[in-house]
Structures are given as structure tokens and as C-alpha cells.
ROKETOR-212913 format. One record per residue (C-alpha): residue number from 0; residue in three letters; x, y, z. Coordinates in Angstrom, 1 decimal. Example, Ala and Ser with C-alpha at 12.3 -4.5 7.8 and 13.67 -1.06 7.14 Angstrom:
- pos code c1 c2 c3
- 0 ala 12.3 -4.5 7.8
- 1 ser 13.7 -1.1 7.1
This chain:
- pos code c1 c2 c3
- 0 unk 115.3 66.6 62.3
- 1 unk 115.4 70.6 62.6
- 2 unk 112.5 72.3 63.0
- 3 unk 110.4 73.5 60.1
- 4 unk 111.2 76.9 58.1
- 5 unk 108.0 77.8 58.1
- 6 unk 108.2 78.0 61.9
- 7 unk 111.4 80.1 62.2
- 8 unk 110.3 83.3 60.8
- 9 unk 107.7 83.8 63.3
- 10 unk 110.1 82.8 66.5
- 11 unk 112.6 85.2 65.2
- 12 unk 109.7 87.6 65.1
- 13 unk 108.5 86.6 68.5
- 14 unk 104.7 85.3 67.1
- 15 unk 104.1 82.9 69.2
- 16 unk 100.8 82.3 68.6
- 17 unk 101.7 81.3 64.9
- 18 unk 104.8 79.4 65.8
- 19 unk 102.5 77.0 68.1
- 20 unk 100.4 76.5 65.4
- 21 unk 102.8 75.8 62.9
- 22 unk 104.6 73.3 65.2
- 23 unk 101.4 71.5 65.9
- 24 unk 100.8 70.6 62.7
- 25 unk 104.0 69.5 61.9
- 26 unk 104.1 67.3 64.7
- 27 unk 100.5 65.6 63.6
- 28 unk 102.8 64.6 60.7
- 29 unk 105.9 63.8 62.1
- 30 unk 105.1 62.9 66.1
- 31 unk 108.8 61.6 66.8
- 32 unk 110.4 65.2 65.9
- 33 unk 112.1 65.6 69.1
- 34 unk 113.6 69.1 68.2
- 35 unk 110.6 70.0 67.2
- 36 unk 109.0 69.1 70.3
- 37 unk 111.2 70.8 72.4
- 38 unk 110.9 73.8 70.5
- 39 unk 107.0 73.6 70.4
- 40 unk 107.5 73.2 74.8
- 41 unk 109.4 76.6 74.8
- 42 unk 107.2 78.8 72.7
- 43 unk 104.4 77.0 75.4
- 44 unk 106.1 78.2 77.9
- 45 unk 106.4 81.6 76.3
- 46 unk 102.6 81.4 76.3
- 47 unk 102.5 80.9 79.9
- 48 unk 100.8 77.2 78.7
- 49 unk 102.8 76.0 81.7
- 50 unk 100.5 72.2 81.4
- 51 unk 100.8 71.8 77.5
- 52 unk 104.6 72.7 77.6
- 53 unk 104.9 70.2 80.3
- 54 unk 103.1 67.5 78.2
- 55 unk 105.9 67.6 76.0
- 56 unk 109.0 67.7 77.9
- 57 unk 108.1 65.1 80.8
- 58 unk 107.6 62.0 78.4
- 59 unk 111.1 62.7 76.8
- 60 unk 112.5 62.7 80.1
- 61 unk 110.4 59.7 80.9
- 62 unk 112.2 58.0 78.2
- 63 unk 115.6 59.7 78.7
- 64 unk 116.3 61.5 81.7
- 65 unk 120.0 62.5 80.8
- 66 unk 118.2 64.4 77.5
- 67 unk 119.8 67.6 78.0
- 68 unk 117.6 69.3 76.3
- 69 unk 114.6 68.6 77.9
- 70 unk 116.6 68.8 81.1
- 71 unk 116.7 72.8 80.0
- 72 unk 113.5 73.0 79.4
- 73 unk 112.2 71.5 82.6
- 74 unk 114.1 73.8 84.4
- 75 unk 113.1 77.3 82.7
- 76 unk 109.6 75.4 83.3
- 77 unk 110.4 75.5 86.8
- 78 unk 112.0 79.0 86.6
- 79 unk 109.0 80.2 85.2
- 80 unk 106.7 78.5 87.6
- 81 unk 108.9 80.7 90.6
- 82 unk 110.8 77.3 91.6
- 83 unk 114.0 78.7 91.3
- 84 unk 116.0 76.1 93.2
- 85 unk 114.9 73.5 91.1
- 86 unk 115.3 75.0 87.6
- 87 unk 118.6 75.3 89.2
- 88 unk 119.2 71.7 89.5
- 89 unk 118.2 70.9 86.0
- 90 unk 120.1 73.6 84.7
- 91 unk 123.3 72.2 86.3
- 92 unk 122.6 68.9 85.2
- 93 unk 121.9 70.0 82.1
- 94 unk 124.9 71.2 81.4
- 95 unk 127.3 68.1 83.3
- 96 unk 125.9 66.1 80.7
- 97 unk 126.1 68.3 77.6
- 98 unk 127.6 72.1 78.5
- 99 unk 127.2 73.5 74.9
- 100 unk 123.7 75.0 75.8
- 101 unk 124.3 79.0 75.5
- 102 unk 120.5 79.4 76.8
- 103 unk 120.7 77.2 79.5
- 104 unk 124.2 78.8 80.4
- 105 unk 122.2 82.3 80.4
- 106 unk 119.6 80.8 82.2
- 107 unk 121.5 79.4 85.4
- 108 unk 123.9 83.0 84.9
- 109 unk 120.6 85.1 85.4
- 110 unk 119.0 83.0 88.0
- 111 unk 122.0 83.9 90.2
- 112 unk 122.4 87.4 89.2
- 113 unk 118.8 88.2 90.7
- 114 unk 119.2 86.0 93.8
- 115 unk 119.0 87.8 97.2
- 116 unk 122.5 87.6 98.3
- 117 unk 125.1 87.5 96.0
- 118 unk 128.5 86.6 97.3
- 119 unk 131.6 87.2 95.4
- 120 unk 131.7 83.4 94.2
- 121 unk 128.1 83.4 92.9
- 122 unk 129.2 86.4 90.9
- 123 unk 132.2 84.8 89.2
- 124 unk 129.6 82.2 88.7
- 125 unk 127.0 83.8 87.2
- 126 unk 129.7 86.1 85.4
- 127 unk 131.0 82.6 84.0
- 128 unk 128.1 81.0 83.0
- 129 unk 126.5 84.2 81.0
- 130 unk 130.1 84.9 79.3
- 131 unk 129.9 81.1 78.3
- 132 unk 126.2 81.5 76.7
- 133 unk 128.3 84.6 74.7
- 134 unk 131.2 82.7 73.6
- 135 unk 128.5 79.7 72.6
- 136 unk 126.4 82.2 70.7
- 137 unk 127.8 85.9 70.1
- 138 unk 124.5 87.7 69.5
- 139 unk 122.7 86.5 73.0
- 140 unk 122.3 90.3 74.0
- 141 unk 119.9 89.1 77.1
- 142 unk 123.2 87.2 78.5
- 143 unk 125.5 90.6 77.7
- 144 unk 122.3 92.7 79.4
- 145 unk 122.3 90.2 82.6
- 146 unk 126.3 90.9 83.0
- 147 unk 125.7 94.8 83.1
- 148 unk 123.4 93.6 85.7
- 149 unk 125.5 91.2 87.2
- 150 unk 127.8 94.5 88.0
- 151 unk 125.8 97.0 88.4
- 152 unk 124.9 94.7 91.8
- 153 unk 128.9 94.3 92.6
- 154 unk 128.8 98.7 91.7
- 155 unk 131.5 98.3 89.3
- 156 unk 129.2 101.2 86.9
- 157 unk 131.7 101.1 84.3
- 158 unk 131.7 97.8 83.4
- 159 unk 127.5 98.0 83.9
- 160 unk 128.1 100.7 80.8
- 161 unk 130.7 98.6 79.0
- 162 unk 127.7 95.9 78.7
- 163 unk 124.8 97.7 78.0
- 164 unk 126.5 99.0 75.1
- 165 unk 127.4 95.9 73.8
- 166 unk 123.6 95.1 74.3
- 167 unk 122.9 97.8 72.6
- 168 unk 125.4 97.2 69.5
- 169 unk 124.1 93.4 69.4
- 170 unk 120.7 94.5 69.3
- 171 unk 119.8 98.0 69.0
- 172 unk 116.4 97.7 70.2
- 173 unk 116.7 96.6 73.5
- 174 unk 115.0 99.4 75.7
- 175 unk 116.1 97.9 79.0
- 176 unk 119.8 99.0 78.2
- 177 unk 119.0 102.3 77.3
- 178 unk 117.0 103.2 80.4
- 179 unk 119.6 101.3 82.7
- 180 unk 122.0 103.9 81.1
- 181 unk 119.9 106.4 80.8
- 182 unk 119.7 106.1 84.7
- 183 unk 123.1 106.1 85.2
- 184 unk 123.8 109.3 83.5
- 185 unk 120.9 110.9 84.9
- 186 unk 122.2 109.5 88.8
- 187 unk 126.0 111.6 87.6
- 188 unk 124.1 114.9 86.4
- 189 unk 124.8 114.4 82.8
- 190 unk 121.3 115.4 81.4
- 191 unk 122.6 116.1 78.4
- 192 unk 124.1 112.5 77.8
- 193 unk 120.6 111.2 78.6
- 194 unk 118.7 113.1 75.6
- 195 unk 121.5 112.1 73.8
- 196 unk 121.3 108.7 74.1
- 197 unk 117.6 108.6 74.1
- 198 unk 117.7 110.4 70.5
- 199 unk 119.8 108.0 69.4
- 200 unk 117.6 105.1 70.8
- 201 unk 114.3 106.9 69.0
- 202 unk 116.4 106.8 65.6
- 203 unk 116.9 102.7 65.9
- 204 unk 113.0 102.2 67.3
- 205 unk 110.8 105.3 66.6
- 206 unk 107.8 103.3 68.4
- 207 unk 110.1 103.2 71.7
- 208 unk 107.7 105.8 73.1
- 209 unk 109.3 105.7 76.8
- 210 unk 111.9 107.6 75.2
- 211 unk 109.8 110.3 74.3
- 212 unk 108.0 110.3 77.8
- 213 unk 111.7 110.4 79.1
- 214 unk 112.9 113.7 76.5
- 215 unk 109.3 115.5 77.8
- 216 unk 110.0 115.6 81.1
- 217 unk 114.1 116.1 81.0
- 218 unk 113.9 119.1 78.4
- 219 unk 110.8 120.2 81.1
- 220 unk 113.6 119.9 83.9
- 221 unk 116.0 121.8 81.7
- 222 unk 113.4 124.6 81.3
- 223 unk 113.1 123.7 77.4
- 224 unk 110.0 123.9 76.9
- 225 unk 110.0 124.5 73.1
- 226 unk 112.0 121.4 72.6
- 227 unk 109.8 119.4 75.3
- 228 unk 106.7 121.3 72.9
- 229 unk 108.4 119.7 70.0
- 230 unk 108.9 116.3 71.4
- 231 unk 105.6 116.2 72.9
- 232 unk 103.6 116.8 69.7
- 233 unk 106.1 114.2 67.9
- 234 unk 104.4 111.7 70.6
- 235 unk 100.7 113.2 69.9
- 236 unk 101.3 112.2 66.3
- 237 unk 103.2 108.7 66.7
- 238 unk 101.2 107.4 70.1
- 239 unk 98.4 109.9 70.4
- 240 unk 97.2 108.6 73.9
- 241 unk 94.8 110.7 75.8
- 242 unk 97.9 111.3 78.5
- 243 unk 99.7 112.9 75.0
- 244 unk 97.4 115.2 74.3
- 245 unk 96.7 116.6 78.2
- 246 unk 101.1 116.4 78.4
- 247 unk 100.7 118.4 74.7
- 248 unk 98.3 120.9 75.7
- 249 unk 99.9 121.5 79.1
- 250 unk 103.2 122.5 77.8
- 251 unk 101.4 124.5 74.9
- 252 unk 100.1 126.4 77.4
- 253 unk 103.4 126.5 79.0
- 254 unk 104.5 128.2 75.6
- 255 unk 102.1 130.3 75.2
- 256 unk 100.6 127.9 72.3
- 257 unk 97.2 128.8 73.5
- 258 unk 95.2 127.6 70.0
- 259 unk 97.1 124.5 70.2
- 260 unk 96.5 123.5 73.6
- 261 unk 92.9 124.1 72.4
- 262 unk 92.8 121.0 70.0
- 263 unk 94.8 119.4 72.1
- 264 unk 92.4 119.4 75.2
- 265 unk 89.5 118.9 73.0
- 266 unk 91.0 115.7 71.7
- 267 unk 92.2 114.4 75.0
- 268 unk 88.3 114.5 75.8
- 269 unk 87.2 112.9 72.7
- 270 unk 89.9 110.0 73.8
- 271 unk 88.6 109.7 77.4
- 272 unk 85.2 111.1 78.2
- 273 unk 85.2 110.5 81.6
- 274 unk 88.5 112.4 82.8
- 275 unk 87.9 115.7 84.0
- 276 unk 91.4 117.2 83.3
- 277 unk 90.7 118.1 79.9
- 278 unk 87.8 119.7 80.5
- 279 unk 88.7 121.4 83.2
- 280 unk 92.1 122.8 81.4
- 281 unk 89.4 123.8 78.4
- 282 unk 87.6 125.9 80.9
- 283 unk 90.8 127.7 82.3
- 284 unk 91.8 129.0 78.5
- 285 unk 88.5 130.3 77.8
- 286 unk 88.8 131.9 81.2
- 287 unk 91.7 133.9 80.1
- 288 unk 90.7 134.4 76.8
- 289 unk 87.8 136.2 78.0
- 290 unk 85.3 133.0 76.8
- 291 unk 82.9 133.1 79.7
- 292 unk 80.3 131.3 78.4
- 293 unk 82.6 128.3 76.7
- 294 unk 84.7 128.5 80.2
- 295 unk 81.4 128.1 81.8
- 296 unk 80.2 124.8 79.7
- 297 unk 83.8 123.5 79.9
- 298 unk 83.7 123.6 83.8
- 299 unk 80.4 121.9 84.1
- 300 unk 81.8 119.0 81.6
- 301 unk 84.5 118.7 83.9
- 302 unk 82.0 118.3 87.3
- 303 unk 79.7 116.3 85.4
- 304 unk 82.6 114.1 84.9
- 305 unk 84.7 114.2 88.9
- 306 unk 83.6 116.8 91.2
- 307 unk 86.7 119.1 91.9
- 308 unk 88.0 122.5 93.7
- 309 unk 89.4 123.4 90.9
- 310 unk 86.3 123.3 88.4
- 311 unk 84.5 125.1 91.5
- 312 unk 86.6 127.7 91.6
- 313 unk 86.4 128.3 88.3
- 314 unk 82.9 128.6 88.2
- 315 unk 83.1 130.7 91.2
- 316 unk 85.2 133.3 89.8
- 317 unk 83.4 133.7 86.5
- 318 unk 80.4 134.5 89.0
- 319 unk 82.1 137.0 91.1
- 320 unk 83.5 139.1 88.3
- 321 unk 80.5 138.8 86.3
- 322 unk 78.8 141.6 85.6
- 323 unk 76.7 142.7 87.6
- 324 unk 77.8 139.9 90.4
- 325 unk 76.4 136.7 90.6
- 326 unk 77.3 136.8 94.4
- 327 unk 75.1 133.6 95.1
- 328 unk 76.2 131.3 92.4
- 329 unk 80.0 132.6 93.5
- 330 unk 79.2 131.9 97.2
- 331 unk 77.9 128.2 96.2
- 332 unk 81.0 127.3 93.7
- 333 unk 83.5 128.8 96.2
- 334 unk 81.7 126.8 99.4
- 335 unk 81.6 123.9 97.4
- 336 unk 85.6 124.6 96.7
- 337 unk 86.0 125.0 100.6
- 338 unk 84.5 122.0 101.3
- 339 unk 86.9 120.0 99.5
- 340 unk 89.7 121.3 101.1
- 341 unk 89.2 123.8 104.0
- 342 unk 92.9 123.6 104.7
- 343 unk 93.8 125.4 100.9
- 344 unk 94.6 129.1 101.8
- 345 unk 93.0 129.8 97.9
- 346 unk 89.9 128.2 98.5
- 347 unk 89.5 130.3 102.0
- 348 unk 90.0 133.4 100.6
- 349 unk 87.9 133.5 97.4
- 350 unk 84.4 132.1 99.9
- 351 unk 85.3 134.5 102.8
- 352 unk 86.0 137.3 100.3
- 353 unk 82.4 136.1 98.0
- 354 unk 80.8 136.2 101.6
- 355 unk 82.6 139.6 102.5
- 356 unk 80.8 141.3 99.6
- 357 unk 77.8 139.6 99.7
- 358 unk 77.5 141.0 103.4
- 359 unk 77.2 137.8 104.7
- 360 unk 79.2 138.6 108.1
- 361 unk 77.4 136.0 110.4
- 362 unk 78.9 132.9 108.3
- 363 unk 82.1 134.9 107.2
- 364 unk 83.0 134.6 111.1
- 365 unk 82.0 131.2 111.5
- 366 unk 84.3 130.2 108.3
- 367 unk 87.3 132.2 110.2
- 368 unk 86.8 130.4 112.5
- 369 unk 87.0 127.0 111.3
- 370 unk 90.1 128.4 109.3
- 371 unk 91.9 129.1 112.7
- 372 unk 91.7 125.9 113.8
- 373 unk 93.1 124.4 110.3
- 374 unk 96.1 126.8 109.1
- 375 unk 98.9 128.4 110.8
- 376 unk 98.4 131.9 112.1
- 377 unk 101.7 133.4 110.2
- 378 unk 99.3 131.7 106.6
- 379 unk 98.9 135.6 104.4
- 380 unk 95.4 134.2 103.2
- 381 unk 94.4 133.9 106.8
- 382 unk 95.6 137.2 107.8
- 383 unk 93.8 138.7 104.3
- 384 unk 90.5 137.0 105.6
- 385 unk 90.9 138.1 109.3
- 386 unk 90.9 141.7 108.1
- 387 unk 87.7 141.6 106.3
- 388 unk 86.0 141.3 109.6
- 389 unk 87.7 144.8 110.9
């Protein structure tokens, strides 16, 4: 018997769920399908129903232990369950009694690939068994992937390349191969092999998002930032995670984008209400745009939210330049700043200096004080604070 059509669509889509359930009922109907079985005890397996797929398997083997088969599936069962040794044994008797098992062949390959020590005759092993899965079935691209990893452990990078590319040709959406490259050109300098290849990997799966992660931050270490602002509002649009819209409004700012980083801010807010980062990066724009009073509101959202320096400060220096001073309310945000990290030249300077014009001298040498113990003498904010007291 083969299994049923109705089933094979969603395997070769990976639906597990609806691959189970198709299987089941087919085997109400026809309980002897042993192919059928089997298959129903791998997509188990693939469910990480470790008992059910073993309910299948072990009365086969009851009946028959030479089935092959079964022998295979026993053993990823094993593999699965971290008892590597003795998926190992089934696998190998698996294929004494009936060798023409390409998954069984990649199985055994892979198990030695990612053992701890690898001599050099577990690597022409596990170099012969995943070729053998390839030569049994061309288009297993998980054996061709576990080769490049087979010798990217024996450092032989070239032939690592030769067989991620071959991954890559056999099935183009396989994101392992194009970071493993992607790493490898990155490790030689060749950045602009990297965005290359990630380009080409976005054409063949737009939804591979890592790629677009990966094109933000190397265009970023290229100094780019247009094309990182392009990529980055590309990923806004197709993923539109809160962590998109802060990386979005970060480099708009970055560009000078200031109306964009605006709505992009205000959306990473609306996404997670109770990140300050957003808020906080709201209140810094209307800072410099001269928006006190939205800076202001955008700072408290941010504290309400996690208490930070940052927002502190904020508010403190809208209160110190306000006009007339708000010397109090700049003395509070800027302690509260201090507190968080007395050890921040930054946060010493802007409370001794609040203090310093609020004639608060007693407490200005008590925080110079404190500051003397914490940073190095040569630190400029120190020396700046030092000479208020002359």
C-alpha cells in the first residue's frame, strides 16, 4: 500500500497537524497499512508525540524486528529522545539489512557530524553515509547542508561553500545555508558579498526576515544609513514588529528623517505599551524640535512605564532651561538621574551644575565628594564640577 494522496500535500508542506489527521483516519479504514503506519509514526515524532509514535513502531518490530523501516524509525525516535548511541545502533542495523534508506543514511551521517570528537574516520563516515542519502535521493538538501557542516568541522571552507550552494540550488529556501555563508564571508571581510547574497536570498523568500535584520545592521557598519533606512522601513512594512519600528525610527533619526521617526516611535508604543524606549526616543525629538510640553508628556510615559537616567535627564533639562528656571524640579530629575548611576560623568555634571545655580553649595560638596571616590581624577566632568566650588 502507499500512503494516501490526500496526505502528501500537507507533508510536502510541512502540516503536520493535518497530515496526522488524515493518516488516522485512513488507518481506522485500513489498520494493516504498514507504510502508512510508519509514515503516521514520523509526522508523531515531528510533533514531539514521542508515546503515540512509539505506539506504532514497537508492535511492527514486535512482529518483525529485521523491518527496516521501523528499525529507522526507532532510531530517529531514539535520536529525538537525546539517545544518540542507540539511534545509532538501529540506524546501522537498519541499513545491514536493507541500505537503500537515503533518510536513514542522512540520519546516521548527521549524528556523526555533530558528535564531540570527530576523527578523520568518523568523517569519511559521515561524509559516506550523507553522500549515499544524495545519490539515493538527489534533492535531500538537509544531507548536502550536513556535508558543508561535515567540513566546515575538518576547516576545509571551500568545500563548506561548495555545499551550501548546492543546498541552496536544491532548495532555495533554506536560511541555514545562507547565514552559514553569510558568516563566512563576513569572517574574510567581504561585506559586500554578504548583502549580496542576502538580496538574493530575500528575492527567493521575501518573509526570510533575518535577512533584513542582517542588511540593517551591515549597511549600519558600512555607514549606509540610507540604504539601512530603506531596508529597515521594507521590514516595518513586511514584519512590522515593535523592535522594527524602534530599529526604523532610530536610523530615521540617524538621517535626519525626524517626521518619520515620529510615526515610527508612536507605533512602536502602540505595539508594546509597556517599553519605555519609544517613549523615551518621542521625548528626545520633541526636545529638539523645541516641543517642551509633548517632550515633557513623552518622558513621563516613558517613567510611568521603567524608571530611567535617561527619561530623568530629560525631564531635568527641560526644567533647567525653562524659562524662568525650574531649578527644583531640575534638581529632583537630575538627582534622581544621579542615583541611578553616580559613576556617569553626564549625570554628575548636570545635578552638580542644577545645584551650582540653585546655590545649593552644602550638598554640591557633599556630591563631589561622593564623585571622588567613584571616577578617576584625570575624568573632564569631574574636573568641570570641582571648579564650581572655586
Amino acid at each position: 500500500m502507499t500512503i494516501p494522496v490526500s496526505a502528501q500535500q500537507p507533508l510536502l508542506e510541512g502540516q503536520l497537524e493535518e497530515a496526522a489527521s488524515i493518516l488516522r483516519a485512513h488507518l481506522k479504514e485500513q489498520p494493516d497499512d504498514r507504510e502508512s503506519t510508519l509514515e503516521l509514526a514520523r509526522v508523531l515524532l515531528g510533533l514531539e508525540q514521542f508515546d503515540g509514535s512509539e505506539s506504532l513502531f514497537t508492535p511492527l518490530l514486535e512482529s518483525n524486528p529485521k523491518d527496516a523501516q521501523a528499525l529507522g524509525v526507532r532510531g530517529l525516535w531514539h535520536q529525538l529522545n537525546g539517545n544518540e548511541e542507540a539511534a545509532r545502533a538501529d540506524y546501522e542495523k537498519a541499513l545491514s539489512i536493507q541500505p537503500e534508506q537515503s533518510d536513514v543514511q542522512y540520519n546516521l551521517g548527521r549524528i556523526i557530524v555533530h558528535q564531540d570528537e570527530l576523527s578523520e574516520e568518523d568523517a569519511k563516515s559521515a561524509e559516506s553515509y550523507l553522500k549515499r542519502a544524495l545519490e539515493l535521493e538527489p534533492n535531500h538538501f538537509q544531507a548536502q547542508f550536513e556535508l558543508a557542516a561535515l567540513y566546515t568541522r575538518q576547516f576545509d571552507t571551500i568545500k563548506a561553500l561548495e555545499a551550501c550552494e548546492k543546498t541552496i540550488h536544491l532548495n532555495p529556501y533554506h536560511l541555514r545555508a545562507y547565514l552559514f555563508m553569510g558568516e563566512v564571508f563576513s569572517a574574510a571581510g567581504e561585506i559586500d558579498g554578504v548583502i549580496k547574497l542576502y538580496k538574493a536570498g530575500l528575492l527567493n523568500n521575501p518573509l526570510a526576515h533575518i535577512f533584513r535584520d542582517e542588511l540593517i545592521r551591515l549597511y549600519r557598519q558600512k555607514g549606509s544609513n540610507r540604504k539601512a533606512f530603506d531596508i529597515a522601513l521594507e521590514q516595518s512594512k513586511m514584519r512590522g514588529a515593535y523592535e522594527d519600528f524602534l530599529e526604523l525610527g532610530n536610523i530615521s533619526i540617524e538621517t535626519k528623517q525626524f517626521d518619520i521617526a515620529e510615526v515610527a516611535f508612536r507605533k512602536a508604543e502602540q505595539l508594546r505599551e509597556n517599553s519605555w524606549e519609544a517613549s523615551f526616543n518621542l521625548g528626545e525629538i520633541y526636545r529638539g524640535a523645541g516641543a517642551l510640553e509633548e517632550a515633557e508628556k513623552a518622558y513621563k510615559r516613558s517613567l510611568e512605564k521603567t524608571a530611567s537616567a535617561q527619561a530623568f535627564t530629560g525631564l531635568g533639562v527641560i526644567a533647567f532651561e525653562a524659562e524662568p528656571q525650574r531649578l527644583d524640579e531640575a534638581i529632583s530629575y537630575f538627582r534622581k538621574a544621579f542615583d541611578f548611576n553616580p559613576q556617569d560623568p553626564t549625570y554628575l555634571h548636570n545635578f552638580a551644575l542644577a545645584l551650582y545655580k540653585a546655590n545649593e553649595i552644602d550638598e554640591l560638596k557633599l556630591v563631589v565628594d561622593l564623585a571622588q571616590q567613584l571616577l578617576p581624577e584625570d575624568t573632564k566632568a569631574l574636573r568641570d564640577t570641582k571648579k564650581l566650588l572655586k
